[in-house]
OpenMM code with the backbone's topology and positions (N, CA, C; nanometers):
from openmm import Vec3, app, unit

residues = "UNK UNK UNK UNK UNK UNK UNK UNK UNK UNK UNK UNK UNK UNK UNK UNK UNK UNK UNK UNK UNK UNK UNK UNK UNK UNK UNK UNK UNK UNK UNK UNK UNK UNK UNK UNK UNK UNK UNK UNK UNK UNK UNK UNK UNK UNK UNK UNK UNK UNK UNK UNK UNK UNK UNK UNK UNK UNK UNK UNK UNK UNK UNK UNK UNK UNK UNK UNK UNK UNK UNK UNK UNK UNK UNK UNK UNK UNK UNK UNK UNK UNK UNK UNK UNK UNK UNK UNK UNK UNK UNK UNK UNK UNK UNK UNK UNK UNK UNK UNK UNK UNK UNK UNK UNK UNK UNK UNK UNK UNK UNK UNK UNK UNK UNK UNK UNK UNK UNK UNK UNK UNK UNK UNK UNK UNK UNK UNK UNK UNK UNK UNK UNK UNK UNK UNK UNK UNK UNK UNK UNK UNK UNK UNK UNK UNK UNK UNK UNK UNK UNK UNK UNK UNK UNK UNK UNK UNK UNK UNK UNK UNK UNK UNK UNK UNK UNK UNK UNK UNK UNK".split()
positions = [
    Vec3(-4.0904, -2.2314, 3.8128),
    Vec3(-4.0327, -2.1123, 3.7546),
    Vec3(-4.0262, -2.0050, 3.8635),
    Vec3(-3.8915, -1.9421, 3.9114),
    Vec3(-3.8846, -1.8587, 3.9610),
    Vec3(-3.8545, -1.6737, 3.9342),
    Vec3(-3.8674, -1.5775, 4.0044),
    Vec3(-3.9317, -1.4360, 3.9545),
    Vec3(-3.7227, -1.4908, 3.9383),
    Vec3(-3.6563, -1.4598, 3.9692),
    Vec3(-3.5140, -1.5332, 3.8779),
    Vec3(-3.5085, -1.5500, 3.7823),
    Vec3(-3.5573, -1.6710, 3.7261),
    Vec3(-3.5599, -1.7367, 3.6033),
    Vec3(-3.6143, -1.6430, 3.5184),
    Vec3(-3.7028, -1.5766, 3.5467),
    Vec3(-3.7692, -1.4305, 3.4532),
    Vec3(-3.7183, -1.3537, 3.4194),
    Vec3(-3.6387, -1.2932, 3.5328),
    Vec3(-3.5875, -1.1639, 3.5155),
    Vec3(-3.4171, -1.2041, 3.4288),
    Vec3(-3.3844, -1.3355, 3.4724),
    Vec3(-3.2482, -1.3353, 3.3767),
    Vec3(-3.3231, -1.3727, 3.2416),
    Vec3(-3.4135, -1.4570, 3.1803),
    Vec3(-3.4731, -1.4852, 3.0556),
    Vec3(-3.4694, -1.3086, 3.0047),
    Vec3(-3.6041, -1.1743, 3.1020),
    Vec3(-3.6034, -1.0794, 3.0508),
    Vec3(-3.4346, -0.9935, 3.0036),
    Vec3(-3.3396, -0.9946, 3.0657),
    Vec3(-3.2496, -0.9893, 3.0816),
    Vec3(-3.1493, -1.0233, 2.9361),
    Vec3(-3.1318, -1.1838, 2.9163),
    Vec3(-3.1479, -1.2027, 2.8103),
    Vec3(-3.1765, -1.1568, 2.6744),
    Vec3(-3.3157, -1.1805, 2.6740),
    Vec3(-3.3976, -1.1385, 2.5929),
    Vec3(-3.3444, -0.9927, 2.5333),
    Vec3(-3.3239, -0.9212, 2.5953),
    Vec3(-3.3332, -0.7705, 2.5600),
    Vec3(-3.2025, -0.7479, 2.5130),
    Vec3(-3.1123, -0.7708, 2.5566),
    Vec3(-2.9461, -0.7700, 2.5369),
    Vec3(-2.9225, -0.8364, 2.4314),
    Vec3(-2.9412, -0.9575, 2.4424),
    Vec3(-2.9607, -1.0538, 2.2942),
    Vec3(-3.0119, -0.9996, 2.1602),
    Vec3(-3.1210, -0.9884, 2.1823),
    Vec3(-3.2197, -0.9318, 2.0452),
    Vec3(-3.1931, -0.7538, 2.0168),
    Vec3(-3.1267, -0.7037, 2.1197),
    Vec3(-3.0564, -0.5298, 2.0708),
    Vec3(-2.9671, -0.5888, 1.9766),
    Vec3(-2.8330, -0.6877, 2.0461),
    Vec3(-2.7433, -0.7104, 1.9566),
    Vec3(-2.7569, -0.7321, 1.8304),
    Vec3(-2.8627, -0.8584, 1.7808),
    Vec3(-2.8954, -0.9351, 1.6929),
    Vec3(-2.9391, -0.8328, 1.6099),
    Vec3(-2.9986, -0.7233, 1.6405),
    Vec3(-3.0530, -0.5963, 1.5352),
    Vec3(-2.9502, -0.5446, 1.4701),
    Vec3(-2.8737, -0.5081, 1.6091),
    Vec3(-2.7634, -0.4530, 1.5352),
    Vec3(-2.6924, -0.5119, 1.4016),
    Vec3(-2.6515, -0.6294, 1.3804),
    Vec3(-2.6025, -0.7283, 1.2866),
    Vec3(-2.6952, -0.7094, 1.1666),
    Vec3(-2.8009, -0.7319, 1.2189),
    Vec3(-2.9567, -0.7428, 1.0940),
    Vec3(-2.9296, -0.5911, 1.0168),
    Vec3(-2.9051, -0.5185, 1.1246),
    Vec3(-2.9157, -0.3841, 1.0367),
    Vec3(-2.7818, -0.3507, 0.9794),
    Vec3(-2.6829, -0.4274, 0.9790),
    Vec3(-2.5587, -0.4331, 0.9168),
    Vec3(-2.5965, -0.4960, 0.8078),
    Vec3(-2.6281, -0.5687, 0.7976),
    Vec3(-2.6654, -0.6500, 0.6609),
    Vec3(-2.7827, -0.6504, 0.5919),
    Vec3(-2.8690, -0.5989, 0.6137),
    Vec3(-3.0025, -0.5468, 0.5755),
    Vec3(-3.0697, -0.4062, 0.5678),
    Vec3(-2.9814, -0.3196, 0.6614),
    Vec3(-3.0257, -0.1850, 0.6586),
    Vec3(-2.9681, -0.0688, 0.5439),
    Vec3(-3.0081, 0.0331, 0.5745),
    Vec3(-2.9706, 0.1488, 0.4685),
    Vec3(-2.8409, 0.0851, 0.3883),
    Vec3(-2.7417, 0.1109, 0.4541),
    Vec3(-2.5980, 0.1075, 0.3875),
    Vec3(-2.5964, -0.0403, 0.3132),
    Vec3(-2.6477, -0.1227, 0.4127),
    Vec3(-2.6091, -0.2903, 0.4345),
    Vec3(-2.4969, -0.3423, 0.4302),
    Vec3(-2.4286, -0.4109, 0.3670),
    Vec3(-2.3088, -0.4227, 0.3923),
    Vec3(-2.2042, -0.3454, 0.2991),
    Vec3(-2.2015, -0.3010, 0.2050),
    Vec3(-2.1232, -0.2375, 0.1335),
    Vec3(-2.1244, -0.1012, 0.2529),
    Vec3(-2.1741, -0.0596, 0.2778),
    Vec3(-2.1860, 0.0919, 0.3228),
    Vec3(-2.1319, 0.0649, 0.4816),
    Vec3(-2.2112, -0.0246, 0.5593),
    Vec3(-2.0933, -0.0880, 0.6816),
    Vec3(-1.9574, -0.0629, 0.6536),
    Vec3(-1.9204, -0.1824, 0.5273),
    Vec3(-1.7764, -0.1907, 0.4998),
    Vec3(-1.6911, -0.0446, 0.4874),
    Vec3(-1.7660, 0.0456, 0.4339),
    Vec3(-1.6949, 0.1702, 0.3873),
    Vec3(-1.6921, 0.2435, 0.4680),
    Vec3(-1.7511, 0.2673, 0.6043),
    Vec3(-1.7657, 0.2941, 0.7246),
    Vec3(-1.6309, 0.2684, 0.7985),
    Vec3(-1.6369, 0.1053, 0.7934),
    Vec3(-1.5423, 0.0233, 0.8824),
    Vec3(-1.3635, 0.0590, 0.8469),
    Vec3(-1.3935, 0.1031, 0.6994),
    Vec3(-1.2571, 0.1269, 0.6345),
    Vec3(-1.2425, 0.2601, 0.7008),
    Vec3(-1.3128, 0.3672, 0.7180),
    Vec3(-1.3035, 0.4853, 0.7408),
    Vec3(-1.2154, 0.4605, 0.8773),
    Vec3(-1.3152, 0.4290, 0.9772),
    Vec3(-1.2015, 0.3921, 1.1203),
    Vec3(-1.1228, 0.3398, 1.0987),
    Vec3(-1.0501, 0.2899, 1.0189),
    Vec3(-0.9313, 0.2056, 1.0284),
    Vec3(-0.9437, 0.0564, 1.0216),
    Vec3(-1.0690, -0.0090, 1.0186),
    Vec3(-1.0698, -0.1344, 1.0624),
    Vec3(-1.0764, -0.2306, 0.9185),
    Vec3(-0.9594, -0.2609, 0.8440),
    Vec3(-0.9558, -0.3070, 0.6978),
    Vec3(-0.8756, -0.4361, 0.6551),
    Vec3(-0.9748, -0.5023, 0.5997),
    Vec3(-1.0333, -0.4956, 0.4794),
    Vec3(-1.1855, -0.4696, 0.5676),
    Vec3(-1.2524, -0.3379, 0.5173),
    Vec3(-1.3847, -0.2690, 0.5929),
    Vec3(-1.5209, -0.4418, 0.5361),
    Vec3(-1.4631, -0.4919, 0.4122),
    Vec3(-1.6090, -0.5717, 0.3555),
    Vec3(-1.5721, -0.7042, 0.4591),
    Vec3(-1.4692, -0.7324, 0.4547),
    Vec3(-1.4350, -0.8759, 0.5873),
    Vec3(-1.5073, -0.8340, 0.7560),
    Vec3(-1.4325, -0.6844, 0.7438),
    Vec3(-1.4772, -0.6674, 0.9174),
    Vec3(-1.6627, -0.6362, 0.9101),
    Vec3(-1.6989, -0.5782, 0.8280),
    Vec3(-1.8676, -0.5581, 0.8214),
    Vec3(-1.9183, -0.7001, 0.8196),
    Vec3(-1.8893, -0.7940, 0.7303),
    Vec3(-1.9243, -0.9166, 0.7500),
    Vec3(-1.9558, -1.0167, 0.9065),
    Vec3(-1.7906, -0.9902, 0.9439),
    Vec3(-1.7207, -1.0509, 1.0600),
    Vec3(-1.8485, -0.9671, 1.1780),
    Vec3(-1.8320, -0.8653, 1.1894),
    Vec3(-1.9553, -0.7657, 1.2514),
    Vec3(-2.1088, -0.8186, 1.2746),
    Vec3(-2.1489, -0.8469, 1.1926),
    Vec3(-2.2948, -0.8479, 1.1596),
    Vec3(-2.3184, -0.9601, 1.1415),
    Vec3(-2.2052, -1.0880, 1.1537),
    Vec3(-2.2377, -1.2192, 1.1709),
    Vec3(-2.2261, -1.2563, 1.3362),
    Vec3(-2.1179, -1.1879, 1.3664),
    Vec3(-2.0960, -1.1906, 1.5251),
    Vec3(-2.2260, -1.1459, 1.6297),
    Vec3(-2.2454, -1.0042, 1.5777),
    Vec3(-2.3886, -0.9495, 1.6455),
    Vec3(-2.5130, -1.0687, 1.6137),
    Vec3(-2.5312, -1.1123, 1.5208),
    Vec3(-2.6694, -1.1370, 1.4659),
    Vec3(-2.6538, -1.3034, 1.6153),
    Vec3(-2.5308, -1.3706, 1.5732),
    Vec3(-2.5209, -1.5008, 1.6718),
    Vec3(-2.4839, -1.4913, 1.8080),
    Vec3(-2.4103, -1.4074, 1.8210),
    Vec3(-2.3921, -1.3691, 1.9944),
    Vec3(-2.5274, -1.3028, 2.0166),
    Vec3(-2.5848, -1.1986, 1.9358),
    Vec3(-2.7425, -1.2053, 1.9897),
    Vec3(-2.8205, -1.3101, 2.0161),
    Vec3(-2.8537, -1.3698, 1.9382),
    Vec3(-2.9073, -1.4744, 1.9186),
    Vec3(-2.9466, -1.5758, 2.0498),
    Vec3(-2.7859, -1.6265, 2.0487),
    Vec3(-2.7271, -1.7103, 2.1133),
    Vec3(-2.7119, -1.6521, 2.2853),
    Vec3(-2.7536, -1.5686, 2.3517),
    Vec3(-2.7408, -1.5060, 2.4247),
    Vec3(-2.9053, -1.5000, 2.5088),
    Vec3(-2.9977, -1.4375, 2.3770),
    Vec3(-3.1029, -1.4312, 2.4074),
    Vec3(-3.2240, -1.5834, 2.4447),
    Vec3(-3.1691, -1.6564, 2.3520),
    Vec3(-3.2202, -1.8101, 2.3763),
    Vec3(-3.1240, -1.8846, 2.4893),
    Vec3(-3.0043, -1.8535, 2.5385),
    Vec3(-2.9081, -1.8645, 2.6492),
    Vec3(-2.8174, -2.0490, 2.5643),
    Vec3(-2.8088, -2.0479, 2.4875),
    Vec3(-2.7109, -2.1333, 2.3921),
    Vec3(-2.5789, -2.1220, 2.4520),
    Vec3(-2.5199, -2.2483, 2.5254),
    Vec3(-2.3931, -2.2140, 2.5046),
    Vec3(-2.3041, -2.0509, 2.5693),
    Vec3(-2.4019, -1.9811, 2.6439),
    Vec3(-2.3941, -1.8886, 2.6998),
    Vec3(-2.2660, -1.7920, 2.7618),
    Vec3(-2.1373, -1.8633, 2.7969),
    Vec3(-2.0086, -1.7952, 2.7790),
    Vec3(-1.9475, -1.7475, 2.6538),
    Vec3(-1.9868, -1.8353, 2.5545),
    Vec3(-1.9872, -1.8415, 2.3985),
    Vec3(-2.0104, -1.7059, 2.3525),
    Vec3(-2.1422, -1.7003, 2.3080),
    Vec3(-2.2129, -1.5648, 2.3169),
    Vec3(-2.2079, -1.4357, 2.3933),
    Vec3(-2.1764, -1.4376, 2.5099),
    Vec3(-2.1200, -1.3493, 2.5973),
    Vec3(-1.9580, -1.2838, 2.5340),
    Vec3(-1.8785, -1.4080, 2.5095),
    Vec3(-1.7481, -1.3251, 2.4872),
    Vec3(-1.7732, -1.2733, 2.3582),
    Vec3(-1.8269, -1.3047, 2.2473),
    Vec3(-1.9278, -1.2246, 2.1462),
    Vec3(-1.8738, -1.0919, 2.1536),
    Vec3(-1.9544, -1.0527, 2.3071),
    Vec3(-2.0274, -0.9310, 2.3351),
    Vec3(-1.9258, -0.8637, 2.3633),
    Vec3(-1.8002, -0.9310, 2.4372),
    Vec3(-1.6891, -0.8773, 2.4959),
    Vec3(-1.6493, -0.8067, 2.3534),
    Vec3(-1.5771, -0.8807, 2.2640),
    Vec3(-1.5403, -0.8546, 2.1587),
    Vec3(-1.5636, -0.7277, 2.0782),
    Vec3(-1.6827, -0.7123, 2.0301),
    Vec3(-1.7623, -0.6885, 1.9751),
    Vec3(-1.7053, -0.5319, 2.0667),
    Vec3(-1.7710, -0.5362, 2.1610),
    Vec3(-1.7806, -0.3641, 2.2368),
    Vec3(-1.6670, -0.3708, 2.2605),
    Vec3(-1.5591, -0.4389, 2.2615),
    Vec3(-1.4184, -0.3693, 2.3043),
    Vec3(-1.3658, -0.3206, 2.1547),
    Vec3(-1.3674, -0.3496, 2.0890),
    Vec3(-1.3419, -0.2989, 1.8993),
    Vec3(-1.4607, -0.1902, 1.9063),
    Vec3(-1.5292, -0.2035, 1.9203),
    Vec3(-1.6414, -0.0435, 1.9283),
    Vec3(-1.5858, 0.0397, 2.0136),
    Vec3(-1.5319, 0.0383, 2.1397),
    Vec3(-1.5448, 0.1391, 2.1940),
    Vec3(-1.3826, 0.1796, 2.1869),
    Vec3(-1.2835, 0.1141, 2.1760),
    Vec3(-1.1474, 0.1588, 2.0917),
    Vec3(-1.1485, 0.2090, 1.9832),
    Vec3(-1.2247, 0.1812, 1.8587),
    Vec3(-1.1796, 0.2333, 1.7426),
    Vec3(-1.2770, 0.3581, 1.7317),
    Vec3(-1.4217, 0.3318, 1.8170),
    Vec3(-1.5287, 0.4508, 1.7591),
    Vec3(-1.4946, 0.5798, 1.8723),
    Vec3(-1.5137, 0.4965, 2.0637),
    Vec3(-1.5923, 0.5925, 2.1082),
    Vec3(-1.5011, 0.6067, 2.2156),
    Vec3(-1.3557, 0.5867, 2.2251),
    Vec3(-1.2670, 0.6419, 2.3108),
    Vec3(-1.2304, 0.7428, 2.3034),
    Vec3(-1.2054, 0.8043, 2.1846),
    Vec3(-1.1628, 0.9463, 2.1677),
    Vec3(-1.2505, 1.0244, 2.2533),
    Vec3(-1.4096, 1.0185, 2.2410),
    Vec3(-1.5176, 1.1068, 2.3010),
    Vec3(-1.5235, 1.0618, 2.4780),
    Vec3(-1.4398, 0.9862, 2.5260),
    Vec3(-1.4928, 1.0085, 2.6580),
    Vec3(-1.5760, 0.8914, 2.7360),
    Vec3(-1.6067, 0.9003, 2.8325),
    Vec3(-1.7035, 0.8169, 2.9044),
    Vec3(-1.8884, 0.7740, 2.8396),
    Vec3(-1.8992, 0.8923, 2.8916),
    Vec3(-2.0733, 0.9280, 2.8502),
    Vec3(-2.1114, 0.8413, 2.6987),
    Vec3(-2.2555, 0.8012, 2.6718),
    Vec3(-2.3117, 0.8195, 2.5461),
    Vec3(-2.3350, 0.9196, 2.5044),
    Vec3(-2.3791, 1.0196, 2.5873),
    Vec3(-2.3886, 1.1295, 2.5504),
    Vec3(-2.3457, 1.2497, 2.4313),
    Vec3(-2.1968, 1.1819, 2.4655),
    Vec3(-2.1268, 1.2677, 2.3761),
    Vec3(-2.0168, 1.1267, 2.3174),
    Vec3(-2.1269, 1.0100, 2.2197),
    Vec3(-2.0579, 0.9393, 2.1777),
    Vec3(-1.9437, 0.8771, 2.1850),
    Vec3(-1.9307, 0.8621, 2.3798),
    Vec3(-1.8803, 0.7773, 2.4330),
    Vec3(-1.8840, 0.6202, 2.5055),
    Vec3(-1.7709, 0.5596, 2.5685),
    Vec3(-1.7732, 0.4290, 2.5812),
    Vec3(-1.8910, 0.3543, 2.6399),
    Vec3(-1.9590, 0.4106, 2.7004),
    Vec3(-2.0102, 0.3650, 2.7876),
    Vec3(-2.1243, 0.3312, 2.7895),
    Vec3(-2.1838, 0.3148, 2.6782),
    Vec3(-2.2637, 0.1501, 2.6403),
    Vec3(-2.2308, 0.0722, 2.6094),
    Vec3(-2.0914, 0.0219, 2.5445),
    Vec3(-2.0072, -0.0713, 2.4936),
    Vec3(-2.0137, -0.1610, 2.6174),
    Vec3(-1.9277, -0.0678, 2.7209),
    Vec3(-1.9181, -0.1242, 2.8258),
    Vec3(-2.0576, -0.2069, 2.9243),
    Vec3(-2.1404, -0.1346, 2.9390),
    Vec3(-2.2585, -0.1812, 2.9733),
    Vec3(-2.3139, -0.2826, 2.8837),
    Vec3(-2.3047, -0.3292, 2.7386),
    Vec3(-2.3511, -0.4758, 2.6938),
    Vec3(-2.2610, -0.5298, 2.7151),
    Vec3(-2.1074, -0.4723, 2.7497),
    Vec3(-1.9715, -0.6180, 2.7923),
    Vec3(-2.0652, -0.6923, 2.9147),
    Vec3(-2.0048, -0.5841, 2.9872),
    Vec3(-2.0118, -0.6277, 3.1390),
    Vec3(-2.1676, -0.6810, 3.2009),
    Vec3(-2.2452, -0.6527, 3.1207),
    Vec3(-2.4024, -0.7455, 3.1284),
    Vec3(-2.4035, -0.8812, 3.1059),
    Vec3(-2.3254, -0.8722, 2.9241),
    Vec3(-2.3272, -1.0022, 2.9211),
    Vec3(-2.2125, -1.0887, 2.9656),
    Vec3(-2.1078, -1.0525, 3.0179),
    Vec3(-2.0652, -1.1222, 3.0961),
    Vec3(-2.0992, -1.1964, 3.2794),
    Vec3(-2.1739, -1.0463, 3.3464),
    Vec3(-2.2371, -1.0929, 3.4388),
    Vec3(-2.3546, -1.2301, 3.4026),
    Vec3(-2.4355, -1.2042, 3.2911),
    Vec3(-2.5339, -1.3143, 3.2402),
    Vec3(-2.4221, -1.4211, 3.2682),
    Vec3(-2.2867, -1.4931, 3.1841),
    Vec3(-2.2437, -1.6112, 3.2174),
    Vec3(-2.1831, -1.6335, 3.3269),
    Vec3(-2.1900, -1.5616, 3.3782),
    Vec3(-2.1330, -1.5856, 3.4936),
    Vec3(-2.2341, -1.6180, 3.6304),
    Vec3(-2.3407, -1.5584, 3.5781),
    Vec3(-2.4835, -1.6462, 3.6611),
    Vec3(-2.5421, -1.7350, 3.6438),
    Vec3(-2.5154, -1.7277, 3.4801),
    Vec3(-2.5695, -1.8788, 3.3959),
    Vec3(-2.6953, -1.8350, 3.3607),
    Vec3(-2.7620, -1.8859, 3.2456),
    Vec3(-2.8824, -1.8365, 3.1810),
    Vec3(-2.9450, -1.8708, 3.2533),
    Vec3(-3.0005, -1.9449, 3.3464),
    Vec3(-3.1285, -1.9804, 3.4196),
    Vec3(-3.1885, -2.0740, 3.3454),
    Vec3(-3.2984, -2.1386, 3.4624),
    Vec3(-3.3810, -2.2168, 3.4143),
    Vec3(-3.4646, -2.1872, 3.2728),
    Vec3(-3.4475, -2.1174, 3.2186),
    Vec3(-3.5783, -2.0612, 3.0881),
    Vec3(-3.4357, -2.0424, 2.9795),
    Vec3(-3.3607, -2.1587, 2.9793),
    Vec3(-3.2473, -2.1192, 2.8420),
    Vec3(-3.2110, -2.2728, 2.8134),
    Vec3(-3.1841, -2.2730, 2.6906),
    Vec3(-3.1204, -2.3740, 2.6067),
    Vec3(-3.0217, -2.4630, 2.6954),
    Vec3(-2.9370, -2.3884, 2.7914),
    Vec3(-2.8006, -2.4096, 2.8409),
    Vec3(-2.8844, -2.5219, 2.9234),
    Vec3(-2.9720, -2.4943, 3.0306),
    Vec3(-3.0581, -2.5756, 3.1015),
    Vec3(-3.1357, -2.7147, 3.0141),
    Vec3(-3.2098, -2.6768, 2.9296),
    Vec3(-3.2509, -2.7744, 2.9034),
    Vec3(-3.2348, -2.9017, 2.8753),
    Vec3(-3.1006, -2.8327, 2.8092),
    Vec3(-2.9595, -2.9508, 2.6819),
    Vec3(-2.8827, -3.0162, 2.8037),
    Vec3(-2.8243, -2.9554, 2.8863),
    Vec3(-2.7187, -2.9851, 2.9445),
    Vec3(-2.7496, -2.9779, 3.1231),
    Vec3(-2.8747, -2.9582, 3.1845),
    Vec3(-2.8726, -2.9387, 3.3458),
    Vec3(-2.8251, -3.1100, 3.3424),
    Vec3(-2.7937, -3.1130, 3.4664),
    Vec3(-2.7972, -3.2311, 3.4788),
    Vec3(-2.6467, -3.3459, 3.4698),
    Vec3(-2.5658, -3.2825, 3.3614),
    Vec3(-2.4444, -3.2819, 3.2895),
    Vec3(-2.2921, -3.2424, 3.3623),
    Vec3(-2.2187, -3.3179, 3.3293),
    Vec3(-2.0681, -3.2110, 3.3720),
    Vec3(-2.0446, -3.1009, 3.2909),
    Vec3(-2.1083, -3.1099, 3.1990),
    Vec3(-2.0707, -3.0046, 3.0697),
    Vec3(-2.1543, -2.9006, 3.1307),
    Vec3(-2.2546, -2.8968, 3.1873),
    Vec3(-2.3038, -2.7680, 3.2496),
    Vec3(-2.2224, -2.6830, 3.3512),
    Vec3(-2.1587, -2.7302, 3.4236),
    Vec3(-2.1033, -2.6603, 3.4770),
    Vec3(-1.9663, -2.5578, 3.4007),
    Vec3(-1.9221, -2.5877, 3.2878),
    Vec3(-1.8891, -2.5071, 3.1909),
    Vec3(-1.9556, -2.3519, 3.1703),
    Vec3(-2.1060, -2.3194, 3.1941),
    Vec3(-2.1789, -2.2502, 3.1355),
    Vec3(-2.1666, -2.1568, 3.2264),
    Vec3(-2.1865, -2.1555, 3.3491),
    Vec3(-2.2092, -2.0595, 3.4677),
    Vec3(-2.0534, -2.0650, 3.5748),
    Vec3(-2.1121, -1.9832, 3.6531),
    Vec3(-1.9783, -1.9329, 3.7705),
    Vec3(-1.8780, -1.9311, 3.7369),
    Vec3(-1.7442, -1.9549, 3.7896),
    Vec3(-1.6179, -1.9311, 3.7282),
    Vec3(-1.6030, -1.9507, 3.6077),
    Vec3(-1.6187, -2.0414, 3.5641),
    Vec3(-1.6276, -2.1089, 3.3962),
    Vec3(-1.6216, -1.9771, 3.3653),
    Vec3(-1.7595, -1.9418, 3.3446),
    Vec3(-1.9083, -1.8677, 3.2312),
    Vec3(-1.7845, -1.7839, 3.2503),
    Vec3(-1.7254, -1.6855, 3.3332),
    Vec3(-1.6439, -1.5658, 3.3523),
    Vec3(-1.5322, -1.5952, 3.2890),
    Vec3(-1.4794, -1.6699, 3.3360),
    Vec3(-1.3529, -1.7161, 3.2459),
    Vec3(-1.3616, -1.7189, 3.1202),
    Vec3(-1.4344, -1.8125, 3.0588),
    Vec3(-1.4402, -1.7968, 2.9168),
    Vec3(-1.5374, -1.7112, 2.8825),
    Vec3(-1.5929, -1.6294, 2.9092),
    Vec3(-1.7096, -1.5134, 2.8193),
    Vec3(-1.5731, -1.3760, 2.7926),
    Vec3(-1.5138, -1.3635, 2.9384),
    Vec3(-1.3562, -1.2458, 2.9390),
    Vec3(-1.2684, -1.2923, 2.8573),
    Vec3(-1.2207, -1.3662, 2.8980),
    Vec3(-1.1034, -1.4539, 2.8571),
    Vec3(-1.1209, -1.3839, 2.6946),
    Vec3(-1.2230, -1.5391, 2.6176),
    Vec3(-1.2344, -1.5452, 2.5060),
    Vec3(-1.2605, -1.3981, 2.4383),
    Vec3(-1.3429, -1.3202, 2.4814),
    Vec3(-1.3796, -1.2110, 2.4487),
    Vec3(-1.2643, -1.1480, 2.4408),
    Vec3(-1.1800, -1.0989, 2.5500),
    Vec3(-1.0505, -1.0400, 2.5074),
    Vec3(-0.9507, -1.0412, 2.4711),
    Vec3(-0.9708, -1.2033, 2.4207),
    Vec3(-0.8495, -1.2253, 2.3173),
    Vec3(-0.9146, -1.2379, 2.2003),
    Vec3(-1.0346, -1.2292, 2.1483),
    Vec3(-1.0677, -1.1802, 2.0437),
    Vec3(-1.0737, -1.0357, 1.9374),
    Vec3(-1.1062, -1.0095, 2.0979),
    Vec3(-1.1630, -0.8032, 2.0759),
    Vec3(-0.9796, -0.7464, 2.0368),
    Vec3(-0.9071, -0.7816, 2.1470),
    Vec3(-0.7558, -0.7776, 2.1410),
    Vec3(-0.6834, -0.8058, 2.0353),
    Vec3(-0.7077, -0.9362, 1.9629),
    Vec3(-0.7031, -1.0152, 1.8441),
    Vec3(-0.6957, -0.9253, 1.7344),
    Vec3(-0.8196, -0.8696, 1.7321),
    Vec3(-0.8549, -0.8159, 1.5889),
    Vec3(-0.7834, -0.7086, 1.5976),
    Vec3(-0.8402, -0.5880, 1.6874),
    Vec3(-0.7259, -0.4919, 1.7026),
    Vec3(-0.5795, -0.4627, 1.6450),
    Vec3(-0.5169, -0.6045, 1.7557),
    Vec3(-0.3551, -0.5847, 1.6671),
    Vec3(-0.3345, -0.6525, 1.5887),
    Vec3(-0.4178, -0.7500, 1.5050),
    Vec3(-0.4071, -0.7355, 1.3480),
    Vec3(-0.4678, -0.6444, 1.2298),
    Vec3(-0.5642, -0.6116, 1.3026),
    Vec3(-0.6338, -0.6068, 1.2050),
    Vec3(-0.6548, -0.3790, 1.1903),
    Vec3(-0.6416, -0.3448, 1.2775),
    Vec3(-0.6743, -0.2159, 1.3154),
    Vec3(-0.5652, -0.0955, 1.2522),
    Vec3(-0.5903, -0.0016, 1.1716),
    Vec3(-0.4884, 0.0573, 1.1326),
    Vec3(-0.5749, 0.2128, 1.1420),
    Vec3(-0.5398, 0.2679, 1.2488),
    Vec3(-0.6242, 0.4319, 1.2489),
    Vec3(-0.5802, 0.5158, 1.1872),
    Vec3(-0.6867, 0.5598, 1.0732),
    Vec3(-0.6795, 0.6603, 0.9930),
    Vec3(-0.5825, 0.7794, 1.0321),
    Vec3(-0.4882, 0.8028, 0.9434),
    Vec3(-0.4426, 0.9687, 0.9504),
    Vec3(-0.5013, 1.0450, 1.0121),
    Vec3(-0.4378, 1.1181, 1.0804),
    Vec3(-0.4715, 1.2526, 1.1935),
    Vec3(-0.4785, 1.3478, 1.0263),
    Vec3(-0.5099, 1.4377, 0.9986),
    Vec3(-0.5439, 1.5038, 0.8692),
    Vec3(-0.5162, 1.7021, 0.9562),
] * unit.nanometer
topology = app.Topology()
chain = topology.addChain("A")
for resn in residues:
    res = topology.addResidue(resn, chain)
    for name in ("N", "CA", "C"):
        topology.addAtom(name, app.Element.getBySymbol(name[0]), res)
């Protein structure tokens, strides 16, 4: 085991299991999902009870799946997804910063978890255990992992958008 293998597991770990909350607390927290959904309708993003669903199933398994390193481009474009529909429909209007409820944590779990497949989970992940050894591993990391974690991710995140996205009236 190398201080590597640690720091992408810690790495992992943390990015993964934020996401996975997030989802949990879509479907389990205050609002749960009715109150998500009515949220989701507010931005524009409708039918709000499909996209809260679609939401909080995506977070809970691209967490998941990320943090245990499963299949790891998989889960990554997840992430793509996921923060490119967040930071278009919520936090473009406001700007860069979090600060002032802008993009730019969206961006920072994209581009993490895409760097993750694109290094490959490391020795301390699922991806290794199942598959080192394999042609199918090489799927998981370097060009691959990038290719499909972007790729997929932004034709998902993209996807939903121009079907699915209709922004509320300027009032």
């Amino acid at each position: 085991m190398s201080a590597y293998d640690v720091g992408l597991l810690i790495l992992r770990l943390v990015l993964g299991l934020t996401m996975a909350a997030h989802g949990y607390n879509k479907f389990f927290g205050g609002g749960r999902i009715a109150g998500t959904a009515g949220w989701f309708e507010s931005i524009g993003m409708k039918p709000g009870t499909l996209h809260a669903r679609i939401a909080a199933t995506t977070e809970m398994a691209a967490g998941l799946g990320l943090a245990v390193g499963l299949l790891t481009p998989i889960p990554a474009a997840g992430f793509v997804a996921l923060m490119l529909v967040a930071a278009w429909t919520v936090h473009r209007p406001n700007g860069f910063f979090i600060v002032k409820e802008g993009w730019e944590y969206n961006l920072v779990l994209a581009a993490s978890a895409v760097a993750v497949a694109t290094i490959g989970a490391g020795k301390l992940s699922l991806d290794y255990a199942l598959f080192s050894g394999t042609g199918f591993y090489d799927y998981l990391h370097g060009w691959w992992g990038l290719i499909i974690s972007l790729g997929l991710g932004l034709a998902g995140g993209i996807g939903q958008l121009v079907l699915f996205y209709r922004p509320p009236a300027k009032v």
